[in-house]
TORLUM-317007 format. One line per field, with one value per residue (C-alpha): residue number from 1; chain; z, y, x. Coordinates in Angstrom, 3 decimals. Layout:
lose c(NUM;...)
dogu c(A;...)
z c(Z;...)
y c(Y;...)
x c(X;...)
END
This chain:
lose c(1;2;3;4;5;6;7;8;9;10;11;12;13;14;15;16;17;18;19;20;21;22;23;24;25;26;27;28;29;30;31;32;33;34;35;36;37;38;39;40;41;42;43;44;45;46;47;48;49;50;51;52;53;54;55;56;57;58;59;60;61;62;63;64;65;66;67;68;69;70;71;72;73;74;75;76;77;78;79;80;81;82;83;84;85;86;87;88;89;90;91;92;93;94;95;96;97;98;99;100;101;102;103;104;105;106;107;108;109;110;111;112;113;114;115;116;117;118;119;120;121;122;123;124;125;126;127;128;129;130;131;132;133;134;135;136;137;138;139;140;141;142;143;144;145;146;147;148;149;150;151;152;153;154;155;156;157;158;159;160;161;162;163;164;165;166;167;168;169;170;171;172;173;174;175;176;177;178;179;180;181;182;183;184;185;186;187;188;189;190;191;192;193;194;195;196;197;198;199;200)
dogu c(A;A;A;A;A;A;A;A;A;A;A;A;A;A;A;A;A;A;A;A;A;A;A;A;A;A;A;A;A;A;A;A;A;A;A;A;A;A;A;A;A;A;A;A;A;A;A;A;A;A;A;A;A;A;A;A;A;A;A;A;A;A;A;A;A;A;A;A;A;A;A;A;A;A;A;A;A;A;A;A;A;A;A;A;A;A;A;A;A;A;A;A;A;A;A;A;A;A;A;A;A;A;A;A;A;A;A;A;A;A;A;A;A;A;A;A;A;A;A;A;A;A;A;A;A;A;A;A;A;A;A;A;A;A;A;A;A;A;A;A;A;A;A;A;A;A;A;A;A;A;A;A;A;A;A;A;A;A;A;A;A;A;A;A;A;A;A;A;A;A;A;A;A;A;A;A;A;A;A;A;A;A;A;A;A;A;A;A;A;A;A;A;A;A;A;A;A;A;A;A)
z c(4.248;2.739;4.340;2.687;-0.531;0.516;1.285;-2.166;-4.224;-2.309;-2.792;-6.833;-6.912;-5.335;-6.103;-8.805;-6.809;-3.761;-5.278;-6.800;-3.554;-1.935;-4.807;-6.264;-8.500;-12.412;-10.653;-12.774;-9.661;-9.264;-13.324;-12.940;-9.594;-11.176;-14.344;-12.393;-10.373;-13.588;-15.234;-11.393;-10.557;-13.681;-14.099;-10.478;-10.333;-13.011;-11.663;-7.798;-9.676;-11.727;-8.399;-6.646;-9.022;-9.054;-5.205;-3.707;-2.132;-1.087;0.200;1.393;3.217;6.463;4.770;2.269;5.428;7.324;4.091;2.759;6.286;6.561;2.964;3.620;7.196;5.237;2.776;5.227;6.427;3.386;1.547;2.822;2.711;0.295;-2.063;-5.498;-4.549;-1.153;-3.036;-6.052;-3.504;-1.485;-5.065;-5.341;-2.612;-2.950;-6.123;-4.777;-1.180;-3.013;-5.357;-2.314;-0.042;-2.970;-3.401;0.599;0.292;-3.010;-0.781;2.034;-0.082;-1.595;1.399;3.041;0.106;-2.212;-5.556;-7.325;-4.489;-4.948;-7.314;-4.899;-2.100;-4.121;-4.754;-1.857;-0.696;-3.442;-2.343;1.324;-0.745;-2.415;0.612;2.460;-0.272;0.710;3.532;0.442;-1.497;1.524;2.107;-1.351;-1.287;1.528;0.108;-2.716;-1.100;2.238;2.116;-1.288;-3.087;-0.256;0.585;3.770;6.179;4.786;3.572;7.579;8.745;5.967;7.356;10.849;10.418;8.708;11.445;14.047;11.922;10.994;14.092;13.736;10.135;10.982;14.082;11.589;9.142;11.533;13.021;9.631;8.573;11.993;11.262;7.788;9.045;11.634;9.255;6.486;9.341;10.975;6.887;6.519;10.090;8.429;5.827;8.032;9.511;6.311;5.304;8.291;8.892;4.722;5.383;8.767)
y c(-3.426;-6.825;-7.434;-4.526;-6.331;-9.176;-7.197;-5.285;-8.458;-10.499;-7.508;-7.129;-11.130;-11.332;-7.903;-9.632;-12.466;-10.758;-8.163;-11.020;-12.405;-8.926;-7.914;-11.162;-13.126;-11.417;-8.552;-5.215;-3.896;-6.346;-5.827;-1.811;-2.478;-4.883;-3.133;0.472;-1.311;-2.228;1.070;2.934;0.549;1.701;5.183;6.247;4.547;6.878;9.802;9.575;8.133;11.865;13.651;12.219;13.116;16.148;17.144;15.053;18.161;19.560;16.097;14.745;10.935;11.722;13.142;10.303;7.713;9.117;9.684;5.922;4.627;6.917;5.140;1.520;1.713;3.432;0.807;-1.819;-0.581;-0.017;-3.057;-5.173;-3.072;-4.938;-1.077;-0.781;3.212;2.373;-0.257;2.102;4.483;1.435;0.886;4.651;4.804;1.421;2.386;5.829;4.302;1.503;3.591;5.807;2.820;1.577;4.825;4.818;1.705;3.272;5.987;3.816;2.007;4.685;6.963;3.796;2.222;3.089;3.467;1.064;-1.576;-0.561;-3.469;-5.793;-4.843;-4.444;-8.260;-8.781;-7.022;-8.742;-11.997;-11.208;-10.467;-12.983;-15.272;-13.358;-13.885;-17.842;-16.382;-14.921;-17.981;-19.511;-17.063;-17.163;-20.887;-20.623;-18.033;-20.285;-23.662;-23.619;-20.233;-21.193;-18.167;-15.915;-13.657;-11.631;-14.158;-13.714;-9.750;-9.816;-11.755;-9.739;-6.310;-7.446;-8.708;-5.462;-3.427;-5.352;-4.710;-0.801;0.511;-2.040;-0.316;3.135;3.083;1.166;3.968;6.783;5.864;5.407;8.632;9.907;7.681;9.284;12.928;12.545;11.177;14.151;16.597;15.250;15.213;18.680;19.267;17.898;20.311;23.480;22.356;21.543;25.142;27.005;25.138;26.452;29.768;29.772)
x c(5.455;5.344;2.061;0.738;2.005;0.163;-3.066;-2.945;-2.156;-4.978;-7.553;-6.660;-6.976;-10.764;-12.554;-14.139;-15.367;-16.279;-18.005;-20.239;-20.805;-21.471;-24.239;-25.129;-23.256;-23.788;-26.052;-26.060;-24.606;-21.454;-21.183;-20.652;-18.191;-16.431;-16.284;-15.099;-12.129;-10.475;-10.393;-10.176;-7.263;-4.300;-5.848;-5.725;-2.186;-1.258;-3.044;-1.799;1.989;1.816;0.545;3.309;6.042;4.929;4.087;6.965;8.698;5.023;3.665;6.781;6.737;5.055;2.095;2.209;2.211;-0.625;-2.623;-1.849;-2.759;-5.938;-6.514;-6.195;-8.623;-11.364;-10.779;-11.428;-14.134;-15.600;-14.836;-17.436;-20.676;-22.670;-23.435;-22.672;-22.027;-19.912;-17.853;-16.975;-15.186;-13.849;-12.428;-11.393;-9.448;-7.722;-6.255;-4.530;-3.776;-1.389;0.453;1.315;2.446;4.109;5.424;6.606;8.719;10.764;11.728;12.707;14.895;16.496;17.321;18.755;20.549;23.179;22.235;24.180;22.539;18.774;18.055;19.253;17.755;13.985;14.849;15.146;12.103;9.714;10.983;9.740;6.200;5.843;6.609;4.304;1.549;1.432;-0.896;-2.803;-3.364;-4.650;-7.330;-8.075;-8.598;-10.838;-12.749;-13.034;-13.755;-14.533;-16.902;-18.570;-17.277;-18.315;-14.976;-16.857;-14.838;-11.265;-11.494;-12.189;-9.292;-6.928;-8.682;-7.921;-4.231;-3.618;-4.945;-2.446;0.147;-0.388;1.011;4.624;4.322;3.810;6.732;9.056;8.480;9.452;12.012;13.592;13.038;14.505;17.347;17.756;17.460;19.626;22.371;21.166;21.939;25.518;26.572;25.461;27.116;30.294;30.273;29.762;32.884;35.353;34.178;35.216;38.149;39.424;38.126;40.220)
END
């Protein structure tokens, strides 16, 4: 997950620039992409944020996992397509797909964590981020020095790490929430039991 963090952070750092280099530095084109990500990027938080609030019992995290996965490989594959059109929905999508990963680590935390312990252990996970992000600031630097402002060669090696790494994500993800139901179920178990033993 704190790759993803990586990812997300890296992509919100360089749209601007690699837009530029995908359409032509101060383009009309690069203008209205650039322009679109920063109004697409808080509203469809909010939007997909309200969604989510509202459709959690509907959704629930599975379909949340496959959809933000689905999200962030179209995404990469979209990303780099030098098309003022393709880009805007590479922009789309990024914005929903990271409140819903987001979303998916909250709901690790808490299912795993006591309460009182939750700010902790979102400490904790931040701190992994932002470690993680070093790997960011170095693909931003070459971006910015070594590719002259041309971000084609590190959105690849970001889209490619992330693609390794999906699959450790996904099976991490699962087997938590097998670990979770399981316990859910032997509590519930428990109960069944206390209740026949009083009415006994």
């Amino acid at each position: 997950m704190g790759f993803y963090g990586l990812l997300f952070n890296y992509v919100v750092t360089t749209w601007n620039n690699s837009a530029d280099g995908l359409l032509g530095e101060g383009s009309s084109q690069a203008n209205t992409v650039i322009k679109f990500f920063s109004i697409a990027l808080p509203v469809g938080g909010f939007v997909t944020s309200l969604a989510l609030s509202l459709l959690a019992k509907q959704l629930g995290p599975k379909i949340n996992l496959w959809a933000s996965t689905i999200g962030v490989l179209i995404f990469i594959a979209l990303c780099n397509v030098p098309d003022e059109a393709t880009l805007i929905v590479a922009g789309t999508i990024f914005s929903i797909s990271r409140v819903i990963m987001y979303s998916l680590h909250n709901q690790i935390i808490l299912s795993l964590v006591p309460l009182p312990k939750y700010s902790v252990m979102s400490g904790i996970f931040f701190s992994i981020v932002g470690a993680i992000n070093l790997l960011g600031m170095l693909l931003v630097f070459l971006g910015e020095h070594v590719f002259n402002k041309q971000y084609l060669a590190p959105n690849l090696i970001t889209g490619c790490l992330a693609i390794v790494i999906m699959p450790f994500h996904i099976r991490s993800f699962l087997k938590v929430l097998n670990t979770v139901g399981d316990a859910v179920k032997a509590s519930k178990e428990k109960v069944v039991d206390r209740s026949d033993g009083l009415r006994v």
